[in-house]
N, C-alpha and C positions, 0 to 999 in steps of 0.2 A: 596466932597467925604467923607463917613463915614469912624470915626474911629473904628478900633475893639481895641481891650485889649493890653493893656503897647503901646497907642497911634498909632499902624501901623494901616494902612490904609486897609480897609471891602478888600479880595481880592474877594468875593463874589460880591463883587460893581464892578470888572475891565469884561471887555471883555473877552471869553476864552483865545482868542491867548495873551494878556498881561497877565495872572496870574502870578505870582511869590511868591514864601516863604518870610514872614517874612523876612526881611534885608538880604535879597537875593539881589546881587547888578546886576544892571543895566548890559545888554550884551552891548557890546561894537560895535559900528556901524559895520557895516560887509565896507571892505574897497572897495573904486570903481577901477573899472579895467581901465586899459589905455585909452583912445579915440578912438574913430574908425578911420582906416586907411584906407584913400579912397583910397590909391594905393593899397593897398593889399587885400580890398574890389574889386577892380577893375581887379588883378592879380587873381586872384580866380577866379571871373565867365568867364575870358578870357580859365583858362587852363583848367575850369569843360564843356565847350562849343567845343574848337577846339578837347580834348581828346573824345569826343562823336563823332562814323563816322555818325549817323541822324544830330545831333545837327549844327556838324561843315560844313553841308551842307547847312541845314537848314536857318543860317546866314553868309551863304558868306565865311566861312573860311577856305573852302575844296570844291573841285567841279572835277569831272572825264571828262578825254579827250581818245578821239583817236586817234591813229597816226599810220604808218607802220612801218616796222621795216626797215631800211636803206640796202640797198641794200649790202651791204659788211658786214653786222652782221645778213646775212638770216641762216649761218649755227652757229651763236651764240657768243658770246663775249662783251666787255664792254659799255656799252654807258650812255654819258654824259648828262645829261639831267639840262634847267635850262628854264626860266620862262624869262627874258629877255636878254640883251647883254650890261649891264650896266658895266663899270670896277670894281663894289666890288659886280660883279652880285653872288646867291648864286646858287653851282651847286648842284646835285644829280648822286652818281656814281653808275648807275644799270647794273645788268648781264642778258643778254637774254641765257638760257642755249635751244637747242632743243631737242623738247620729244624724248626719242628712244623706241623703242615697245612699252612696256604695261608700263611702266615707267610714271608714268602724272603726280610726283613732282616736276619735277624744270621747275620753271616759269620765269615770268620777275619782279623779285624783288630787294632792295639796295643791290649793293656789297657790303661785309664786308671790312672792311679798316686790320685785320688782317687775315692772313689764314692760317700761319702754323700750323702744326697739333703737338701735342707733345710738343710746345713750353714753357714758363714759363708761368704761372696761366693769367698773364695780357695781355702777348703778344699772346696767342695759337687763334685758328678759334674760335669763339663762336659760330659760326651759319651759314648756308647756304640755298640761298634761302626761305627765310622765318619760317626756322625750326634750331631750335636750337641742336648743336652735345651733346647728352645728353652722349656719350661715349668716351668722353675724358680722356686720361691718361691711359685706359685699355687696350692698344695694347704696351705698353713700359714694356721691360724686366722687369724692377721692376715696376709693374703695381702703377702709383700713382692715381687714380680715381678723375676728377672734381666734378662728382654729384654722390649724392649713398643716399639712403634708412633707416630713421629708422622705428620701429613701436613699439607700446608697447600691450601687451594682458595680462589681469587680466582674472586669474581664480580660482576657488574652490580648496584649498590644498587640498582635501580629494576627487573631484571628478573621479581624476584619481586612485587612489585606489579602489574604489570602483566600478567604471562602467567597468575599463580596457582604454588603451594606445586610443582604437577606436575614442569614446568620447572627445578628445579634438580637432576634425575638424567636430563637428556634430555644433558647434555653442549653444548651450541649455545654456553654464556657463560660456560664454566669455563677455566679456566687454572689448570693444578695441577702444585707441582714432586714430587709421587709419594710414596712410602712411605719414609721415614727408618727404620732400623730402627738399636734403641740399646742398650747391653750395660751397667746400671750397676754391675757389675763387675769392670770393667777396668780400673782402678787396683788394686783389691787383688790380680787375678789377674795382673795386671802384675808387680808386687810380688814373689808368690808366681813367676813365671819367673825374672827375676832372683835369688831365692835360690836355686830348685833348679840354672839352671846353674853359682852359684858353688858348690855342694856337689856336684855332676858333676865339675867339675872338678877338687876339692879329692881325689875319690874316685881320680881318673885319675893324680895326681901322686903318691898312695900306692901305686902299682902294684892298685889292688884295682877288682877287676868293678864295671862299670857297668853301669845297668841302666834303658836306655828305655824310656819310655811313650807313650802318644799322646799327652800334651799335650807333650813336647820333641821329637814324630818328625812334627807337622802347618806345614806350610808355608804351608798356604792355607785357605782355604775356599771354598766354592761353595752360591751361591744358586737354591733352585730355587721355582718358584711354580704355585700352582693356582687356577685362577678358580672360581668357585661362582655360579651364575646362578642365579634365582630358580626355576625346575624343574631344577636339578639335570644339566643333559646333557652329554655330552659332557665331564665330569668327570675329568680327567688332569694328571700333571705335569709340566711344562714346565722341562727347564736353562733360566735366563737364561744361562751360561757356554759355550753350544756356539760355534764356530766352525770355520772349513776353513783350514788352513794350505798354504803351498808353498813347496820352499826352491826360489831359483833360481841359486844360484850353486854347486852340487855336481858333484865330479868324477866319473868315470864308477865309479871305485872304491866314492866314498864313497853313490852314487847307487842300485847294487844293495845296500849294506849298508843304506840309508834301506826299499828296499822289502821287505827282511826283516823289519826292523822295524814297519813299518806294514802290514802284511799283513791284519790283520784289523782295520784302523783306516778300510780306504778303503772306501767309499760310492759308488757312481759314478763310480767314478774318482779321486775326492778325497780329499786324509788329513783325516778328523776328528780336532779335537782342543778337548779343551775347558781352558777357564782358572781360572783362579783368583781370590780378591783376597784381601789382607794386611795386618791390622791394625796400623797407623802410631803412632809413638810418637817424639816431641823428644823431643832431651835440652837444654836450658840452663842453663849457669854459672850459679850463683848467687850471688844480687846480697851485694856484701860478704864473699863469701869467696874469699880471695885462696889458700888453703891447697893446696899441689901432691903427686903422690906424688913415685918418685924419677923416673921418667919425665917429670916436669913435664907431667902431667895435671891440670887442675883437678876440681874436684867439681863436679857437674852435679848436676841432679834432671831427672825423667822426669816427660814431663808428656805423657797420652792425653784422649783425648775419647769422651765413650761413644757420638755418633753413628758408625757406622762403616761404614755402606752404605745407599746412596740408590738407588731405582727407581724412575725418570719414565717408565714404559711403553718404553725402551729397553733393546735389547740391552745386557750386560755384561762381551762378550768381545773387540767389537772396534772402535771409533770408527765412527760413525754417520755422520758428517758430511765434507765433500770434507777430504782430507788427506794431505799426501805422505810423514806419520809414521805411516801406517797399518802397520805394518811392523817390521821388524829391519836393518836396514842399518847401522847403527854399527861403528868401531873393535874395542867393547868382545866383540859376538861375531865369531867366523869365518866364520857364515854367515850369509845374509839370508834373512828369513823376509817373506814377507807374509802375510796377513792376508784373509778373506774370511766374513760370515755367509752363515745357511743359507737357498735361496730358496724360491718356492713348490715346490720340489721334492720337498724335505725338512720336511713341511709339522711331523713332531712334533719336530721341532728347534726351529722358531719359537719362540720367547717368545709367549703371551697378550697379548693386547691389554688397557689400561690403560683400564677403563672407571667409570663413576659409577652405581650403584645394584650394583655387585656386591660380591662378598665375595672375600677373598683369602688362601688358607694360605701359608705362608712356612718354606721347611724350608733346615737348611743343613748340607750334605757335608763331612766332614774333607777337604783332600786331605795324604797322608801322603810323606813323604821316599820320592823315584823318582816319583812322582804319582799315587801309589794314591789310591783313593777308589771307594768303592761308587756304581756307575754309578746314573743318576737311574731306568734300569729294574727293575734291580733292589732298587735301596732301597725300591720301592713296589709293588712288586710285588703284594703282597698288601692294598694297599688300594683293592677293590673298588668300584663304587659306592657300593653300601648301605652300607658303612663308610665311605666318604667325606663322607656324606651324613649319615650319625650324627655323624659325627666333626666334621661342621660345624655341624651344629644344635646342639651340646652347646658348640664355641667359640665359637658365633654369641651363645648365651646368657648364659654365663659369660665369656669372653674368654680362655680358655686352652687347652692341651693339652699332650699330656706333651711332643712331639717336634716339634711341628707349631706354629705360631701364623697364627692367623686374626683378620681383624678386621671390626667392624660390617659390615654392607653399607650403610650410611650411615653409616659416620662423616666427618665433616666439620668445618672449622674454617669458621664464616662470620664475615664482620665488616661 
C-alpha cells in the first residue's frame, strides 16, 4: 500500500467503503447477536400459521364440523363442547342463543367465562356472542366508561377569522390523525389473563378438565365502522379489516387443497380474507430486583397502554403505502402470501371515507382461535336504518350504546 505525507497510508489506494481520515481509528467490530433459537424459531411459525383461519386449515390445525344442536338446547343455552373423553380432556363452553325476528346477532359462539354487567374493570362482561360490549360503564349513575374516543384536528389559526365559524367542517384546512379508540381496562383485565392462564395451567397439570371461554379462545379483533350523515342515507357497516390474499409459491398438490378451502371465500376470482389486530403488552425487568426463578428468569412487570387502535381514514388490513413488506415472504412461514385491498369493485368492502361534520359508530368483532368471528354481515344484520338512526340519535345525545359506540358529529380538539 502506498504511502501518502507524515507516512499514512494513500486513502485514495483503499476501497470506497474502507476510507478513513488520517489516524482515524479503526470502528469497532459491530457485536454478534444471540444464536438462533430453534424453539422460538419453531414457536413463531406455529402461532403465525394456527392465527391464520386459510393457513391453519391449510396444515391440519383447524378444520370445520357439523353437528345438531341437542335436542334440549333447541330453544337455546350452554353446551359443552370437547374433541375427545380423555380425563385432562380440554373443553369449550359455547352458548347457542335463538334468533328472534329480524334480530340475526346472536349466534353459536364461546360463552364468556365473566358476565356481569357493571362489575370491576376485570370481572365485568367483556363481550357476548362474538361482539365485544363497547358500552360499558355508561348506564351506572356515575357513568364510569370502559372504552371512549380520542381525536386530535390541526388547523389554520387565522382560517376561522377569516372564512367564518362554517369552514371548519368543510375539510380544505384540517389535518387530522383520526379516531384513537382506548380501553381503561386493560391493565386490570391484563391482570385478570395472566391469572386465569396460570390457573388453566395449574388445572392441566392435575390431569383435570379444562374449560375455555371466549375471553382465553379470542386472538384478535376486528374493527368495523358506520358513518352517519346528517340525513341519514346510505347507512351501512363497513369492515376496516377486509383484504384479498394470494399465495404464490404453492405446489400443485398443496394448490387444489388451498381451493378447497377457499371455496366459498373467492369473489371474482380472488380469496377474501379478512384480518385482525392484537392487543400489545411489554414486559420489563424491574428496576432493582435482581431475584431469578430456577431457570434464571428475572421478574418482570407488564406494562399496557389503553390506546390500542388508531383510524386516520385508512385501511386496516393491508399497508397503504409503496412497500416491498406488503406480504409474507419470510423464513418464519413456508409460504408467501401477498397482500391486496378491495377496489371500486367491491365497492361494500371499502372502508368509509374519514370525513368532518360526520358522526361515526365504532363496533368491534371477537375473532376466535381457527378465525372464527361473526362476519360484519351478519353481525348487523338486523340493524335496519330506522334502528340505525335511533341508535344514533340516542348516542349522538348521550354518547353511548350498549355494543356500538358513536361519537359527536363535531367533536373536535382546536387549539
Amino acid at each position: 500500500m502506498a504511502a501518502g505525507p507524515n507516512g499514512h497510508p494513500n486513502i485514495k489506494s483503499l476501497p470506497p467503503r474502507f476510507k478513513r481520515l488520517p489516524g482515524q481509528a479503526r470502528r469497532a467490530a459491530k457485536p454478534k447477536g444471540p444464536p438462533p433459537d430453534p424453539q422460538a424459531k419453531l414457536l413463531s411459525i406455529y402461532y403465525s400459521l394456527q392465527g391464520d383461519p386459510i393457513l391453519s386449515r391449510l396444515f391440519g390445525f383447524a378444520f370445520d364440523i357439523e353437528f345438531d344442536i341437542p335436542d334440549n338446547r333447541q330453544n337455546g343455552g350452554d353446551i359443552w363442547l370437547t374433541a375427545g373423553d380423555a380425563p385432562s380432556s380440554i373443553w369449550t363452553k359455547a352458548r347457542y342463543a335463538v334468533q328472534e325476528g329480524e334480530d340475526k346477532t346472536k349466534r353459536f359462539w364461546p360463552a364468556p367465562r365473566f358476565e356481569s354487567v357493571n362489575a370491576s374493570a376485570a370481572l365485568t362482561r367483556e363481550q357476548m356472542h362474538g361482539v365485544f360490549d363497547l358500552g360499558q360503564g355508561y348506564e351506572q349513575a356515575n357513568p364510569r366508561p370502559q372504552y371512549y374516543l380520542t381525536s386530535l384536528a390541526v388547523r389554520g389559526a387565522v382560517s376561522e377569522a377569516l372564512d367564518g365559524i362554517e369552514t371548519v367542517d368543510k375539510g380544505e384546512r384540517h389535518q387530522t390523525s383520526g379516531w384513537t379508540l382506548l380501553d381503561s381496562g386493560r391493565a386490570a383485565r391484563s391482570a385478570r389473563d395472566l391469572a386465569g392462564a396460570s390457573h388453566q395451567r395449574k388445572t392441566y397439570d392435575q390431569k383435570s378438565a379444562v374449560v375455555l371461554h371466549a375471553e382465553e379462545l379470542t386472538i384478535g379483533r376486528r374493527l368495523d365502522v358506520m358513518a352517519i350523515g346528517p340525513k341519514h342515507k346510505n347507512v351501512q357497516w363497513r369492515s376496516l379489516m377486509n383484504r384479498f390474499v394470494e399465495y404464490t409459491n404453492l405446489s400443485e398438490a398443496m394448490r387444489e387443497r388451498l381451493d378447497a378451502i377457499v371455496a366459498d371465500r373467492r369473489q371474482n376470482g380472488r380469496i377474501f380474507d379478512e384480518a385482525a389486530f392484537q392487543l400489545v403488552s411489554r414486559s420489563m425487568p424491574i428496576v432493582g430486583d435482581q431475584e431469578s426463578d430456577a431457570d434464571g428468569n428475572r421478574n418482570v412487570e407488564a406494562v399496557v397502554e389503553e390506546a390500542f387502535q388508531t383510524w386516520d381514514g385508512t385501511p386496516l388490513a393491508a399497508l397503504t403505502c409503496k412497500s416491498t413488506a406488503n406480504g409474507s415472504g419470510s423464513d418464519v412461514l413456508p409460504v408467501k402470501r401477498a397482500y391486496d385491498l378491495p377496489t371500486s369493485e367491491f365497492p361494500e368492502l371499502r372502508p368509509p371515507p374519514l370525513r368532518y361534520g360526520v358522526g361515526y359508530v365504532f363496533s368491534i368483532r371477537s375473532e376466535f382461535l381457527g378465525g372464527g368471528s361473526p362476519t360484519r354481515r351478519r353481525r348487523h344484520v338486523g340493524t335496519s336504518r330506522n334502528m340505525a338512526r335511533r341508535r344514533c340519535h340516542r348516542v349522538t345525545a348521550r354518547g353511548r350504546s350498549r355494543d356500538v359506540f358513536c361519537v359527536r358529529k363535531r367533536l373536535q380538539l382546536r387549539s
